[in-house]
N, C-alpha and C positions, 0 to 999 in steps of 0.2 A: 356697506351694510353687513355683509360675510364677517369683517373685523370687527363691528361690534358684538354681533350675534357670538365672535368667537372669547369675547371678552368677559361677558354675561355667563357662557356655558364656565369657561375657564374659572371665574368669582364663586359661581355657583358648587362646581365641584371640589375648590379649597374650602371654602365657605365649611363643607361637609365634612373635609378629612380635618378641622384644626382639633377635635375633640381626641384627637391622638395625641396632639403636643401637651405639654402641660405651660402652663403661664410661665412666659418668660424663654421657653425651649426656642432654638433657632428649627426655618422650618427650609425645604430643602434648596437650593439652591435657585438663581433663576437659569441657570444650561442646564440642570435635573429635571425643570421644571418643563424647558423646554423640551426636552427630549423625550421625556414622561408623556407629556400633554400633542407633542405633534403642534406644537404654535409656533409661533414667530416671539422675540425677544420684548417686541413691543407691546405686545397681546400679554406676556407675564407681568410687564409692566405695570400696565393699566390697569389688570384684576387684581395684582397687588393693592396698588393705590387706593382701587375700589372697597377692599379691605380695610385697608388703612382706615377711611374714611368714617366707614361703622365702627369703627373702634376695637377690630379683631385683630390684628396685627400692627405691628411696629417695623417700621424700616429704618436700619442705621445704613447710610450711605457707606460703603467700603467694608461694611461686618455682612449683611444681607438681610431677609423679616424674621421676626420673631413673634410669638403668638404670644398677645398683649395680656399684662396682669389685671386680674380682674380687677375693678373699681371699687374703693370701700366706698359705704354706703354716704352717701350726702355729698362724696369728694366730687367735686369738677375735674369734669372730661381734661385731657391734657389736649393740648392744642398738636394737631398732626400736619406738618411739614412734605412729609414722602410726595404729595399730587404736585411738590415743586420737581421734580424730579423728571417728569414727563415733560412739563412744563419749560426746562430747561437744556432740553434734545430737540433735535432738531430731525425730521424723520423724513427718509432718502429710502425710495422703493419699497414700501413697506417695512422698512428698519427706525427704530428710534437709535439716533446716536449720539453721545452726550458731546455737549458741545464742554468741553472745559480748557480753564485755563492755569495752565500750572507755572506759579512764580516758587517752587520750592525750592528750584538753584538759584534766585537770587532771594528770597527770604535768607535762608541757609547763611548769607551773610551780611543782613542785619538784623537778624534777631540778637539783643544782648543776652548772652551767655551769664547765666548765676555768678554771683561774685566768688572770688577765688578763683576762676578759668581764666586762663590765657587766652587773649583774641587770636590764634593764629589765619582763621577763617574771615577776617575782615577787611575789607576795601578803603580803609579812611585811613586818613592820618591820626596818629594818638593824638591825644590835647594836647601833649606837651610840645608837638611841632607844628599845630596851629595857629597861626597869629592872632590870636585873641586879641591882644591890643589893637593890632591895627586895625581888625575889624571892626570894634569897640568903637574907635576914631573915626574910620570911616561912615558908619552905621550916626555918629552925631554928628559931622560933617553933613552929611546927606539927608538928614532931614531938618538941615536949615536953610537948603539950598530952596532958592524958591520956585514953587510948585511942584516942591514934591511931592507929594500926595496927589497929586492933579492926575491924571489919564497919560498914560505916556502911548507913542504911534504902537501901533500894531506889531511892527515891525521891531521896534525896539529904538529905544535911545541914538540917535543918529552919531554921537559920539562915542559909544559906547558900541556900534556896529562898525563903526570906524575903526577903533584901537583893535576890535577881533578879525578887518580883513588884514593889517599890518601883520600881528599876527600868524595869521593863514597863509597869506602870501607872499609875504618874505621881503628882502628889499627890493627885490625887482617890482611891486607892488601889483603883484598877478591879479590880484582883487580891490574891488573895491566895498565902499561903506554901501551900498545897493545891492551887492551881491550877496549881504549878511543880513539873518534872521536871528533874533534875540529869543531862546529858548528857558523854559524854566528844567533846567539841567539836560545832562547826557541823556538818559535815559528815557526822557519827554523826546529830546531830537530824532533818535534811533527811531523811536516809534514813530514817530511823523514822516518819517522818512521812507519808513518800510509800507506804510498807507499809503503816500503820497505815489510810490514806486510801483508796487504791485496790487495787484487786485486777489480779492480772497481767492484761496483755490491754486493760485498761482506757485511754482517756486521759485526758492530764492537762494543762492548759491551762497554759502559759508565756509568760517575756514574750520576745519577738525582737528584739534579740538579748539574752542571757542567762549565765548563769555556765556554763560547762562542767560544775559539778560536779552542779549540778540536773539535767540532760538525763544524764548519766552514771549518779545514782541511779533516776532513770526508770528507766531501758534496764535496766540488771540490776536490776528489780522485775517486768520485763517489761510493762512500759505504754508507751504511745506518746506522747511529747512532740509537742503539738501548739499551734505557736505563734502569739501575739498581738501585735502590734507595737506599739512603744513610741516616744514624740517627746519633744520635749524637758520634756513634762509626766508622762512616766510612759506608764504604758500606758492606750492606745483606748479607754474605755469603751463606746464604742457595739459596735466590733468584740469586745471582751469578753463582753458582750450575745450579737453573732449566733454568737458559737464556741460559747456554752454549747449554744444551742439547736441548732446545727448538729451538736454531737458527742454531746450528752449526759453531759459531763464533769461529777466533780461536786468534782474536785479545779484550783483555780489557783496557781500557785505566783509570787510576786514578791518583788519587794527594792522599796517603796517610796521609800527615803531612797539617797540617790548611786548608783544602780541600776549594777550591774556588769554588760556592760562601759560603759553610755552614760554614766554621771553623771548621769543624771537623777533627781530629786525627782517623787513623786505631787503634784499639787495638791491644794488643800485640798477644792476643788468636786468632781475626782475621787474622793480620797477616800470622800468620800459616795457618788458615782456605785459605785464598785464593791463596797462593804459591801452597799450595795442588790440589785444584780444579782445579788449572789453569793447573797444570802439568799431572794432570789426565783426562782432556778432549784436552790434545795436543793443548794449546793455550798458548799465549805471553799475558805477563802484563807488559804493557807502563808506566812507573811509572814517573810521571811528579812532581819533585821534585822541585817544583817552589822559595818553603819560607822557606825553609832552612837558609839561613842567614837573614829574618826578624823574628827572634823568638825573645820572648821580653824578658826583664829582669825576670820576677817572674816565668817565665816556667821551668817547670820541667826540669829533662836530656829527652834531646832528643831520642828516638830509632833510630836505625841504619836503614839506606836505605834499603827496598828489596831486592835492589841488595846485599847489602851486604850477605844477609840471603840466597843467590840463588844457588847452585853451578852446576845448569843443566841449565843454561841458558833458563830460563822461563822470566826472567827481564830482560828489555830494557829500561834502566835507562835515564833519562832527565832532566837536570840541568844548572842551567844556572850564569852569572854574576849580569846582567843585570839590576835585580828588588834592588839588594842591592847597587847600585855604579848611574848611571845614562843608563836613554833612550838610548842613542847613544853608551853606552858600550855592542855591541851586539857579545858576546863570550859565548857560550855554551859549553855543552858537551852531547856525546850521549854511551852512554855503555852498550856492550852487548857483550856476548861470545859463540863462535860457528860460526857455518857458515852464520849467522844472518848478522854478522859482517862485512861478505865482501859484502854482500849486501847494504846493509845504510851504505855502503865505495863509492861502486859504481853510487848508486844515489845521494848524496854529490855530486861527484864528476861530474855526469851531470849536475846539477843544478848549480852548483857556481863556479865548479872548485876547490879552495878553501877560507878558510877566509884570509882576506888580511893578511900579515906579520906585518906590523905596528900595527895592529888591536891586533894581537895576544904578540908580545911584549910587548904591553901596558900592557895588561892585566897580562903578566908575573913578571912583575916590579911593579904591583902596589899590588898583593898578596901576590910577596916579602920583601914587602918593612915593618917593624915596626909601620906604620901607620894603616894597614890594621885592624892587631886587635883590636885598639883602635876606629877605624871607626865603626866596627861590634858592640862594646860596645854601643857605642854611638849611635849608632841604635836603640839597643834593648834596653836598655835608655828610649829613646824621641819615641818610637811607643807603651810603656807600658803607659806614661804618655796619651799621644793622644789617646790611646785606652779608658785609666779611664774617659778621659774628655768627651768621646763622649758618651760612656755610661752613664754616671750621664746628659748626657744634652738630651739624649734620652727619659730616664725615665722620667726626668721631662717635658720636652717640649710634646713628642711625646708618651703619655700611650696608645694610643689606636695601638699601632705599637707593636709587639710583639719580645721581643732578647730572644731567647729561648737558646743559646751558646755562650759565651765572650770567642774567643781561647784567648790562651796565644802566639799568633805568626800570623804573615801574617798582614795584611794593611786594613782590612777591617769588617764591619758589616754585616748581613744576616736577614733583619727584615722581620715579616709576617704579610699584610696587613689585613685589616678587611674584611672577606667575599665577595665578591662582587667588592670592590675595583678595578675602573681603573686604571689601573699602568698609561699605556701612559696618560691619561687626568693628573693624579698627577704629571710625571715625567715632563709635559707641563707646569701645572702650578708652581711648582719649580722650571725650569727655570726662569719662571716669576717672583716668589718671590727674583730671583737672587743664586742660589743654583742649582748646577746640580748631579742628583744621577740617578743612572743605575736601571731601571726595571729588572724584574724577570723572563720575560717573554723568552728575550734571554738565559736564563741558563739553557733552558729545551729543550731536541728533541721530545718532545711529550707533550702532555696536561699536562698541570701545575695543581698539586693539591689544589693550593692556590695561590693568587697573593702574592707578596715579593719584595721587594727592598734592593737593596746592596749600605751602605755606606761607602765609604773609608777615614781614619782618616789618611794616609799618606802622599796627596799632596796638602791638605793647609799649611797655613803657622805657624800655631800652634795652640795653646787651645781656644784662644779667638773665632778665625774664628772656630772652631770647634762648641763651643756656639751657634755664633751669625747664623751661618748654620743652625743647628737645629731649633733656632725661625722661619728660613724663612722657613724651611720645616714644620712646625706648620703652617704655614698662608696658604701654598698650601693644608697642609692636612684638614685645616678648608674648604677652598674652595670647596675640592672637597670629603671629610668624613660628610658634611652638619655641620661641626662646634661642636657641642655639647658632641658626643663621643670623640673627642681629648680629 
């Protein structure tokens, strides 16, 4: 009752000061407001709202109210939004607190860029190293297969869960087609996974710095990323160790292999190191197997998946089609064993029902098919070539930017700014220069030890645009490094 009554006094006495603003003036703050009035956060809230409502004030979310222009005569009222505002918090001891969910580091890269910019900020492959044909091929194979169109299991295509535990587990055949869940892409699986694992509230141990899209499905699951820091061996085991016992986490989330955004590889002795720890403080390692099939030509053998190495179900294996074929090819897989399983069986199945049948026959025919292996060549080809190119035009163009790791795999660079360095004013003005590259700042759940930017050499259009990129990022970096240290 108190917090209405304080709602009403509060409406009541703005209500009487807006004759100070003029139409359109911004009015004072909501912490002015608070501080002024002796309320609570929720309490301005709500008397704003209340304003809003009558048509005295205007709220722009992230500007603050403004006192509303007056109505020419005959015009209809403008529809007022602001009471979603309230509506869309969530309020915890008398505090309204916004529940939101921010996907701006992974928007960030896919939003297409105005023509003329260079993708250097993007996660796909160009068109020109998509298999379009075979796609093409496959995609009319597979809808003459019959019943395609029909309802396929829940679970996914039993052939098509089969060729993803081969896959996963290696020849030893660590997995099977039971142990694999057919996903509509990586980033569906992550999330299902971090639901399936933890409860809202909860934390979830990452690596620092990390994918945006991990820390993003966090957050709208309502858990808190809480991170681990990663060198050029992967991530800390020892510090792995002390987060578990320090939070009581019983979820970790990693990319072993070309770890986005560092490029780092787990070592093998790691490896061990954190299957161990993980099973010894009763917690799940989400192991996002993303660049698997963009490994380049000169790379090493690869080590085998986690999962492979797992046989108590500590690994909740994630992999995907997607990053190596085209955008739109969004077929996953999610593997784990035990009763984990009919878990992230069950929320799949709330969520999507399952992945289309056409979707998943594509996919089955075009893995099938003789082309495939020679796609994968071809890949790892032409991202070993685009990696060298973009490195030599780094060094030259860009010395005051630091590559402190060239993987041999994955789509991308991890450079470290010069102290101080504003990533957004540089990543503003590259734009500018015609070139867009992703800041650093989204790859962290917590204070950045240095500013950094991630270049991607996979979705231009080859070596030249890789070049002439880097010059234009030399003229943001002069702009905004004062020139001389470039």
């Amino acid at each position: 009752m108190q917090q209405r009554s304080s709602v009403v006094d509060l409406a009541e006495s703005l209500r009487k000061d807006l004759n100070r603003y003029s139409p359109g003036e911004k009015l004072p703050s909501s912490r002015a407001l608070v501080e002024r009035h002796r309320v609570s956060p929720v309490t301005v809230s709500r008397a704003l709202a209340a304003l809003a409502a009558e048509g005295l004030v205007v709220t722009r979310p992230g500007a603050g109210a403004f006192r509303a222009e007056r109505p020419r005569a005959g015009a209809p009222r403008p529809g007022d939004t602001s009471w979603q505002e309230v509506a869309l918090s969530v309020e915890t001891a008398g505090e309204s607190v916004p529940r939101s969910v921010d996907a701006s580091g992974v928007l960030a890269t896919l939003a297409a860029p105005p023509p003329g910019i260079l993708e250097f900020n993007n996660g796909y492959l160009h068109s020109s190293l998509q298999p379009e044909r075979a796609l093409a091929a496959a995609l009319a194979r597979a809808g003459r297969r019959p019943g395609a169109w029909g309802r396929p299991p829940v679970e996914g295509l039993p052939e098509l869960r089969a060729w993803f535990a081969r896959e996963i587990g290696g020849p030893a055949g660590a997995l099977g087609a039971a142990d694999v869940l057919v996903t509509a892409g990586g980033q569906s699986a992550l999330t299902s996974a971090l639901r399936a694992l933890a409860p809202p509230g909860a934390p979830v141990l990452v690596e620092s710095p990390t994918y945006p899209g991990i820390l993003a499905a966090a957050r709208a699951s309502g858990q808190r990323p809480v991170p681990v820091p990663v060198d050029a061996d992967g991530v800390r085991p020892d510090l792995l160790a002390e987060a578990l016992r320090a939070t009581g986490a019983r979820v970790f989330v990693c990319q072993p292999l070309f770890q986005n955004p560092t490029g780092a590889t787990l070592s093998a002795e790691r490896r061990r190191e954190v299957l161990a720890i993980a099973r010894a403080a009763g917690a799940f390692v989400v192991e996002d197997d993303f660049a698997r099939r963009l490994v380049h030509e000169d790379a090493p053998l690869l080590p085998a998946t986690l999962a492979a190495d797992d046989p108590d179900g500590v690994v909740v294996h994630v992999c995907s089609l997607t990053k190596a074929t085209s955008p739109s090819l969004r077929v996953a897989a999610l593997a784990a064993r035990g009763p984990v399983l009919e878990r992230l069986r069950a929320i799949q199945v709330v969520d999507s029902f399952f992945v289309p049948r056409p979707l998943q026959e594509t996919a089955l025919e075009l893995v099938g098919a003789p082309s495939w292996p020679r796609h994968l060549r071809t890949v790892a080809a032409e991202l070993h070539t685009r990696r060298e190119a973009l490195v030599t035009a780094v060094r030259r163009e860009l010395p005051a930017l630091e590559l402190r790791h060239v993987p041999p795999g994955g789509y991308h660079l991890w450079l470290r700014l010069p102290q101080g360095t504003d990533e957004a004013a540089l990543a503003s003005a590259a734009l500018r220069a015609g070139v867009a590259v992703a800041p650093g700042r989204p790859y962290f759940c917590a204070e950045p030890p240095a500013p950094h930017v991630r270049l991607s050499f996979a979705s231009v259009a080859g070596t030249g645009e890789l070049a002439e990129g880097a010059r234009r990022l030399r003229t943001a970096c002069e702009e905004v490094l004062a020139g001389p240290q470039v």
